[in-house]
N, C-alpha and C positions, 0 to 999 in steps of 0.2 A: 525581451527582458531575460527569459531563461536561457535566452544564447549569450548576451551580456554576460550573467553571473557565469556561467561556462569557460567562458574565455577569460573570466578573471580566474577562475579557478586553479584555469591552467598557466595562467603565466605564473602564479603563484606557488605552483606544483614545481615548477621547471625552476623556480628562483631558491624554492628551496633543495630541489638538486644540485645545482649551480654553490650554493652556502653550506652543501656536505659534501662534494668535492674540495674546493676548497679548504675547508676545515682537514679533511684526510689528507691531502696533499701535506696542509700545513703539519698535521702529526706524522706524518711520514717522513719532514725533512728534519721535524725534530728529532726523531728518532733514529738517523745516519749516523752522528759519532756516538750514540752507544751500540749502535750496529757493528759497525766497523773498530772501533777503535778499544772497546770492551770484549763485545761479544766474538767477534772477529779474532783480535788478539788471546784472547780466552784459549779458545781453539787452539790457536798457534803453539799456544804453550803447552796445549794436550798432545799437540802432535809431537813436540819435542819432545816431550817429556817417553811417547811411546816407541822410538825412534833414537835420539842419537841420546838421550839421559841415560834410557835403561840399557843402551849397548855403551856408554863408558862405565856403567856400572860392571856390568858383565865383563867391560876390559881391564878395569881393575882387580875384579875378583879374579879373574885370571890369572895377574900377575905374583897372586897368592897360592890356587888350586891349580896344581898341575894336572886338568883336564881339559883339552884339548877345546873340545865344544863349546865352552866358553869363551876363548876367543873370535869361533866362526862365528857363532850370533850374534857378537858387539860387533864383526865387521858387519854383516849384514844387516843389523839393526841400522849403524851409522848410516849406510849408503843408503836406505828407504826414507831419510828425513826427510827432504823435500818433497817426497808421495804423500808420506805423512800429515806434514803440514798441508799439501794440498783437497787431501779427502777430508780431513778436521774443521779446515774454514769453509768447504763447499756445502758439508754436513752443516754445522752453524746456520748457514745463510741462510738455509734450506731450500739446497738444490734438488731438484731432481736427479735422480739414480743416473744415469747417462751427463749430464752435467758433473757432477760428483766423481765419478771413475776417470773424466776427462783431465779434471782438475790435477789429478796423479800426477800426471803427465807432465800440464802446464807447473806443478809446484816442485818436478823433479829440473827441469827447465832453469826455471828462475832463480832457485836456489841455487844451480852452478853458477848462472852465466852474470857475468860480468865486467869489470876491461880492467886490463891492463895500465899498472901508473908506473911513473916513474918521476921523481922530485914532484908529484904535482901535476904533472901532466899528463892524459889520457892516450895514449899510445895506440891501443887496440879497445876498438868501442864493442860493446856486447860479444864477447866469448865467453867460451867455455871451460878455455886451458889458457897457461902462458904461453908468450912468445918469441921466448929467451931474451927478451927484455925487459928490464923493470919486475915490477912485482906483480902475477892474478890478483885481482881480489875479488872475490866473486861478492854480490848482493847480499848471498845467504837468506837465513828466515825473512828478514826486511823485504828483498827482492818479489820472497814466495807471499810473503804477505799483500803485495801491493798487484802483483800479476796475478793471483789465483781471485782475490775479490772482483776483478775487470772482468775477468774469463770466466766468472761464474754466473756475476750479475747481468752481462751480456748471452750468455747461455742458455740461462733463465726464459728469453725476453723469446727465443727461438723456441727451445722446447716444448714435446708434444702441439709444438703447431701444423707440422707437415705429413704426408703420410708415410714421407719415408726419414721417421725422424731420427733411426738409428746412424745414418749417414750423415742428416743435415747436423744433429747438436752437437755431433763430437767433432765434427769437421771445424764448425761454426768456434764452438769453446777454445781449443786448440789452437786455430790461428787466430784470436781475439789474444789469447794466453802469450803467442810465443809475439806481438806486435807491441803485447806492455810490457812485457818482457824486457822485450829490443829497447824501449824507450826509456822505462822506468830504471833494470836494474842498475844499467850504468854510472847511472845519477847518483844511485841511492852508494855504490859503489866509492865514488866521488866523496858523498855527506862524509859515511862511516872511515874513510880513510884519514880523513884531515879529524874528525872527535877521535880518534884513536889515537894519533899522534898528539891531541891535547891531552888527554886523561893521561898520555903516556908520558908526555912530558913536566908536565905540570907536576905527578905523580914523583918522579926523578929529582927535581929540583927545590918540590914542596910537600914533602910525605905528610907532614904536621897537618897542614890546611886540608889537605887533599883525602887525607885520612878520614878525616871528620865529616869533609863534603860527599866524599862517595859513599861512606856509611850511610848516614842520616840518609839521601836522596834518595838511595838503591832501595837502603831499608824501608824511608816510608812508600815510594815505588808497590813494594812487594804486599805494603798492608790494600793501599789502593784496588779497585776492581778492572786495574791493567796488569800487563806482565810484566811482573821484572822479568823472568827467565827468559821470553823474547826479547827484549829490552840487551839483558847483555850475552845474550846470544849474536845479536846483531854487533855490538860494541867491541867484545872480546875474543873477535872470532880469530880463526888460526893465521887469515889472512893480514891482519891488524897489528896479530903475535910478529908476523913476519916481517914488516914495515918497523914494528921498535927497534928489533933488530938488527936493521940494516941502521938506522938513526941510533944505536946505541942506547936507546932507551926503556928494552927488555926487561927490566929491572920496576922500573916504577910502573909500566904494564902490569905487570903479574900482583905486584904490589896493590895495584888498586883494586884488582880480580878481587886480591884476597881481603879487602877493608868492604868489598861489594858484602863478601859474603857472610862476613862478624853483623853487618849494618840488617842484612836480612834475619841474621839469628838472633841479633837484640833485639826485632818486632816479634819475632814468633815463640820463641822463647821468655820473653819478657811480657808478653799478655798473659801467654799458659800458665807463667806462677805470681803475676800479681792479679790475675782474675781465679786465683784456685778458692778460694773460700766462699764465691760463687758459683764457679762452674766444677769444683772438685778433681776425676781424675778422669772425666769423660772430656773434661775443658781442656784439661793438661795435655792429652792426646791429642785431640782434636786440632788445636791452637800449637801445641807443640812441636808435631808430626805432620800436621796437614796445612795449615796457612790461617793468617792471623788475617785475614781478609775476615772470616766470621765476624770478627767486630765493630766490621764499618756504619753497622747500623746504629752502633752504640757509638761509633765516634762521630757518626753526626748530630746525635741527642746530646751528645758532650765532650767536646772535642778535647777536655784536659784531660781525658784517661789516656792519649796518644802521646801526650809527657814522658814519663817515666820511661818506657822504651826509647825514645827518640832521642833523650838527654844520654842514655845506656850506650848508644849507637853512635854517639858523638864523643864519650870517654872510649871505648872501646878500637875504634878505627884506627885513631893515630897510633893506639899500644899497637894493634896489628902490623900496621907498617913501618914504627919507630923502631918498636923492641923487639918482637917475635918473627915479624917479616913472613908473613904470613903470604902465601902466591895462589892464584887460580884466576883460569880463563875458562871462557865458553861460556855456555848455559851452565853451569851448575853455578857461579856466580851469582844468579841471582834467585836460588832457588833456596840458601837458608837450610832448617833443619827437618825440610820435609824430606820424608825420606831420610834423611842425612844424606841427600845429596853434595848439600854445600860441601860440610868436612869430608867428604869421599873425594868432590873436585880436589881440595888443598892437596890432602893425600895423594892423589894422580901429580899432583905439578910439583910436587917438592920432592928433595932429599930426605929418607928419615931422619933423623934426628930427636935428643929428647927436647929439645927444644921447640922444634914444630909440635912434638907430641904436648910438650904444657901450653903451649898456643894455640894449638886447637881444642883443645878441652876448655883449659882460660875464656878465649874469647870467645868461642860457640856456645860454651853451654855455660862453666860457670859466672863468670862476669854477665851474663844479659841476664839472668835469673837472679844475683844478690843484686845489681845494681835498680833493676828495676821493681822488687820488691821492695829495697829504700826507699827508693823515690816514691814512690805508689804508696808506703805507709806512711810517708813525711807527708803526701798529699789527705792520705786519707786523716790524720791528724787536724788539718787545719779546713776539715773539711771543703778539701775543693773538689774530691772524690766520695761516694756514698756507696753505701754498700746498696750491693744492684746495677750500677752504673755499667759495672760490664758483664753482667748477666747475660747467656747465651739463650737464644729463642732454642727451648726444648724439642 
C-alpha cells in the first residue's frame, strides 16, 4: 500500500512538472514579440541614437563651428552604428559579456552588407560594396536587427558551456551572425527597396494623401512602445535616397522624411501641452524632449486622449509637403522633438531659407502645440477627456 501511494505520488510529481514546463514554454512564446519586436527594437534605437544621431548632430554642428573635431567624431560616430546596434540588442537580450562584444562585429556586418539591385533585380547577393552595377543597398539597422538577435540567441545556447569558451562563443556567435547575415540581409535589402520607391512615389504623385498618411502612421509609430527611429532609419536610408534618384522621385522621398517628422512632433509636442495642467513643466520636458511613449499607459485606459495629436498630425503633414516642403531622411525622421533631432534632420537636408525657417518652427512646434490643445479643450468640453486622463505615473 505504502508503495502504492509512493508511486502515485510520484507520477503525480512528474505531471505536475511536465504542467510547469509547459506553462513556461507557454510564457516564453508569449513573450518573443515583445522580446524582440519592442524590447529588441528598443535597443536598436539606443544604439542609433548613440552612434550615427549623435554623429549627424555633431555633423551639423560643424557645419556651423569651425572646429575641426567636430566633424571627426560625427565621422567616427556614423561608422560605429552597426557595433552599436550590435552591443545594444545583445545587451537587451541579455547576453553574455563574450556573446555581446561578438555581436559588434556580427552588427558591424549586417548593417553593410547587402546586394546590389538594379530595376528590381538582385544582381550581387549579400556584399558589402557596389559593383559598378545597379545600386548597393545595404540592409542597414533592419539587417543588424535581424542578424545580431540569431547570433546572439544562438550564442547564448553555447556560452560558458565549454572550457575553452573564450574561443568556442565568439567563434560560434560570429559565424551564426555572418550566415543570417548572408541570408537575411539581402532580402530585407530587397523589402526596403521596393517601400522606398512606394513612399517615394506615391509621395511625388500624391503629397496631399501621403502627407497625412505618413504623418499620422510615423507619428502614432513613435507614441507606440516600437521605434519609429529604427523604422525609418531602415525606410529612409541613404541607399533608398539613391534609388529615387535614379527613378526621379527624390523629391517626394525627402518629402515624406519631412511629413515623418511634423507627424512625430504633433505626438510629442501635442501630449506635452494638452497634458500641461496635469503634468505641468516636468510633463512639458519630459513628453516634449523625451518621447510621448510615457503616455501609453494612459492611452490604453483611454484611448481618446490619442485624438488631438493624431487629428494635429494629419492637418499638419500635407501643409508640410504642400506648402513648406519640408525634407529629411534617415533616422532623424522618426525621432520628432527629442532632442530636436527631428528639426536638426530638416535643417541637414534643406537649403536655408526663411521659409524652411517658418516651417520648421510652424509645423514642429507651433502648429502641434495650438492644434492639439484645441482639440484636447474641445474634447475636454464635451467631456470625452477628464482631468487626469493624462496624468503621468510620478
Amino acid at each position: 500500500m505504502a508503495k502504492g501511494k509512493y508511486s502515485q505520488r510520484r507520477k503525480d510529481e512528474q505531471a505536475e512538472l511536465k504542467r510547469q514546463k509547459k506553462v513556461a514554454v507557454k510564457n516564453k512564446l508569449k513573450g518573443l514579440p515583445r522580446r524582440y519586436f519592442i524590447d529588441a527594437m528598443g535597443a536598436m534605437a539606443l544604439g542609433l541614437f548613440a552612434s550615427l544621431l549623435i554623429g549627424t548632430i555633431f555633423d551639423t554642428l560643424g557645419n556651423y563651428i569651425p572646429w575641426l573635431f567636430l566633424k571627426t567624431i560625427a565621422s567616427y560616430a556614423k561608422q560605429a552604428t552597426g557595433m552599436a546596434i550590435g552591443v545594444a540588442i545583445a545587451h537587451k537580450l541579455g547576453a553574455h559579456p563574450l556573446v555581446m562584444f561578438s555581436c559588434a562585429g556580427v552588427g558591424a556586418l549586417s548593417n553593410a552588407m547587402g546586394a546590389v539591385i538594379d530595376g528590381g533585380k538582385i544582381l550581387a547577393w549579400a556584399v558589402t560594396a557596389g559593383t559598378g552595377e545597379g545600386v548597393f543597398y545595404s540592409a542597414g539597422p533592419a539587417g543588424a536587427f535581424f542578424a545580431v538577435i540569431i547570433a546572439a540567441e544562438i550564442g547564448m545556447l553555447v556560452s560558458k558551456k565549454t572550457p575553452v569558451d573564450i574561443l568556442v562563443t565568439p567563434v560560434v556567435t560570429l559565424l551564426v551572425g555572418f550566415g543570417a547575415a548572408w541570408v537575411f540581409c539581402p532580402a530585407v535589402s530587397y523589402i526596403m527597396y521596393y517601400l522606398g520607391i512606394f513612399i517615394a512615389t506615391a509621395t511625388t504623385f500624391q503629397p496631399l494623401i501621403m502627407g497625412i498618411v505618413v504623418s499620422v502612421v510615423v507619428g502614432i509609430i513613435l507614441t507606440l512602445p516600437i521605434s519609429s527611429a529604427a523604422i525609418c532609419a531602415m525606410i529612409f536610408s541613404s541607399s533608398a535616397y539613391e534609388v529615387a534618384c535614379i527613378n526621379g522621385t527624390e523629391e517626394g522621398f525627402l518629402l515624406a522624411g519631412g511629413a515623418a517628422v511634423v507627424g512625430c512632433c504633433a505626438q510629442m509636442v501635442g501630449f506635452a501641452v494638452s497634458s500641461f495642467r496635469e503634468n505641468k513643466w516636468g510633463g512639458l520636458v519630459s513628453q516634449g524632449l523625451g518621447t510621448s511613449m510615457l503616455q501609453m499607459g494612459n492611452i490604453c485606459r483611454r484611448p481618446q486622449i490619442w485624438i488631438p495629436p493624431t487629428l494635429a498630425a494629419a492637418i499638419i503633414g500635407p501643409l508640410s509637403t504642400m506648402v513648406f516642403k519640408l525634407e529629411c531622411m534617415g533616422v532623424a525622421a522618426g525621432m520628432g522633438t527629442c532632442g530636436m533631432v527631428g528639426p536638426i534632420g530638416v535643417i541637414s537636408a534643406m537649403e536655408h531659407s526663411p521659409m524652411m525657417w517658418a516651417g520648421l518652427v510652424l509645423c514642429c512646434l507651433v502648429l502641434p502645440a495650438v492644434l492639439s490643445l484645441l482639440f484636447s479643450e474641445i474634447m475636454r468640453k464635451l467631456e470625452w477627456i477628464k482631468y487626469g486622463d493624462m496624468k503621468l505615473d510620478d
